[in-house]
C-alpha positions as CSV (number, residue, x, y, z in Angstrom):
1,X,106.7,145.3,119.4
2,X,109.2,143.5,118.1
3,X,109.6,140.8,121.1
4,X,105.8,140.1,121.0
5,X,105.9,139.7,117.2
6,X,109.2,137.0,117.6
7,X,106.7,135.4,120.4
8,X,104.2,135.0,117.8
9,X,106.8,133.4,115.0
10,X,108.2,131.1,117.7
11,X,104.6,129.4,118.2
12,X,104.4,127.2,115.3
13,X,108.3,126.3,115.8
14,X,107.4,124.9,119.9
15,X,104.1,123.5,119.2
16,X,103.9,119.5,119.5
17,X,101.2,119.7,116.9
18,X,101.9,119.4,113.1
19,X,100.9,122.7,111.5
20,X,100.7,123.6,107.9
21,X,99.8,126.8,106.7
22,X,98.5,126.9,102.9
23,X,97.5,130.2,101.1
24,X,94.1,131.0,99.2
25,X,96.1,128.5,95.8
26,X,96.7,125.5,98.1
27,X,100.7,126.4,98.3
28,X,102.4,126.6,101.7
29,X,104.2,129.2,103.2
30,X,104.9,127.6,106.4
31,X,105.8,124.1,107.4
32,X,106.5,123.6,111.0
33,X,109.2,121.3,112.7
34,X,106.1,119.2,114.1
35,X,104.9,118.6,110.7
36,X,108.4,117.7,109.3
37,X,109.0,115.3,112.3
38,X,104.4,113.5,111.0
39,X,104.9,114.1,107.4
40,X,108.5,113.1,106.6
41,X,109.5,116.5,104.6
42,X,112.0,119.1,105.7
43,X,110.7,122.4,105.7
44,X,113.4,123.7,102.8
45,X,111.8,120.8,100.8
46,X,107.7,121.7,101.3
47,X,107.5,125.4,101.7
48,X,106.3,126.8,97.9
49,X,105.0,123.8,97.1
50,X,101.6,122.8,96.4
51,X,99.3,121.1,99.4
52,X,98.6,117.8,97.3
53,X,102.6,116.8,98.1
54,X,101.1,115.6,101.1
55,X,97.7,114.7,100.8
56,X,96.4,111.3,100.8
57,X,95.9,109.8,97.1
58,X,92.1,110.0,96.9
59,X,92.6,114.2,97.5
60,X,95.6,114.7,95.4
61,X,93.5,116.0,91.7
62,X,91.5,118.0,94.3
63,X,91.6,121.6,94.1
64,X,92.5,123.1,97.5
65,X,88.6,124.6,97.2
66,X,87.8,121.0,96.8
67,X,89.1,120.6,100.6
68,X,87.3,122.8,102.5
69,X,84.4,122.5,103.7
70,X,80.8,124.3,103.2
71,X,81.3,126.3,106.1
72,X,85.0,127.8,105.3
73,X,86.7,125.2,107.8
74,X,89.7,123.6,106.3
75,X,89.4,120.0,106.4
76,X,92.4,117.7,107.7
77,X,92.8,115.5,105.3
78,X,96.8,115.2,104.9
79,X,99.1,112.3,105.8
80,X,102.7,111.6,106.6
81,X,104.7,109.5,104.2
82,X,104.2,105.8,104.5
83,X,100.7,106.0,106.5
84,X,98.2,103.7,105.5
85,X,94.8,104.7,105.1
């Protein structure tokens, strides 16, 4: 059990994908290396933190309900530091 589970947690860390995980009150948990390398924050510096640190300017008074959409698919809506819209 314990190698499949340490498969699973290794995922996020190998994938060449950005990938942040936000709970149900728009903080995140998990900030993978991917995402540190697109949105220019460390992991040690994001994870707690609210999901309108990195989301573009027109989202950021949003409500994380405010970014999903009808259907219960998140939206992807965040930027990296510095990118122009």
């Amino acid at each position: 059990m314990r190698t499949r589970e340490a498969r699973l947690y290794a995922i996020p860390d190998t994938m060449t994908e950005g990938m942040i995980v936000i709970d149900e009150r728009g903080i995140i948990p998990s900030f993978n290396p991917a995402a540190e390398r697109i949105f220019g924050y460390r992991s040690a510096e994001i994870v707690g933190r609210k999901i309108s640190l990195v989301l573009p300017e027109p989202d950021r008074d949003r409500s994380y309900a405010a970014c999903r959409h009808g259907d219960g698919a998140r939206s992807s809506v965040a930027r990296g530091r510095g990118d122009e819209a």
